[in-house]
Every structure is written in structure tokens, then in C-alpha cells.
C-alpha positions, 0 to 999 in steps of 0.5 A: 500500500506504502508503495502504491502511494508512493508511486502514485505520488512519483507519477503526479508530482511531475504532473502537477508542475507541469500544469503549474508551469503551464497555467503561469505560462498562460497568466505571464501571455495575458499579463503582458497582453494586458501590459502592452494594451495599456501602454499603447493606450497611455502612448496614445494619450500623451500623443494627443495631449501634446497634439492639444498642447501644441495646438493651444500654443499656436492658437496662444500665438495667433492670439498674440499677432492679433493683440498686436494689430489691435494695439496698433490699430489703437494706437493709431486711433489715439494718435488721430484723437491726439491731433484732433485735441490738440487744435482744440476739437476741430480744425479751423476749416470745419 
């Protein structure tokens, strides 16, 4: 009887290392499936952060070129008003 449990144990053992091995096989494929998935996904995402990022920037500088047309424009409208103050509202001829 001793014998018969010891053989058996001789032939499972094995066995049961094997399917163990084979089960961690199978967990490590899928883990690193899951892995690869989720750093493609946070790649993806940082690509179109700085898509979004470098789209504000140029729209942050075209915002900029406009701020200084107005200015310009205004200050070219105050130097007008200056020159029409400085003869006291209105020329002579008017």
C-alpha cells in the first residue's frame, strides 16, 4: 500500500508542475497582453495631449499677432484723437 502511494505520488508530482508551469505560462501571455494594451493606450494619450498642447500654443500665438494689430490699430486711433485735441476739437476749416 506504502508503495502504491508512493508511486502514485512519483507519477503526479511531475504532473502537477507541469500544469503549474503551464497555467503561469498562460497568466505571464495575458499579463503582458494586458501590459502592452495599456501602454499603447497611455502612448496614445500623451500623443494627443501634446497634439492639444501644441495646438493651444499656436492658437496662444495667433492670439498674440492679433493683440498686436489691435494695439496698433489703437494706437493709431489715439494718435488721430491726439491731433484732433490738440487744435482744440476741430480744425479751423470745419
Amino acid at each position: 500500500m506504502r508503495l502504491k502511494i508512493k508511486n502514485l505520488l512519483i507519477t503526479i508530482i511531475p504532473s502537477l508542475i507541469v500544469i503549474g508551469m503551464i497555467i503561469g505560462l498562460i497568466y505571464l501571455l495575458i499579463d503582458n497582453t494586458r501590459l502592452e494594451f495599456v501602454n499603447f493606450m497611455t502612448e496614445y494619450r500623451i500623443e494627443q495631449k501634446e497634439k492639444d498642447i501644441n495646438t493651444a500654443k499656436q492658437e496662444i500665438r495667433d492670439l498674440k499677432g492679433d493683440l498686436v494689430e489691435w494695439q496698433n490699430t489703437a494706437n493709431g486711433y489715439k494718435f488721430q484723437l491726439d491731433l484732433i485735441n490738440k487744435d482744440n476739437g476741430w480744425s479751423e476749416d470745419e
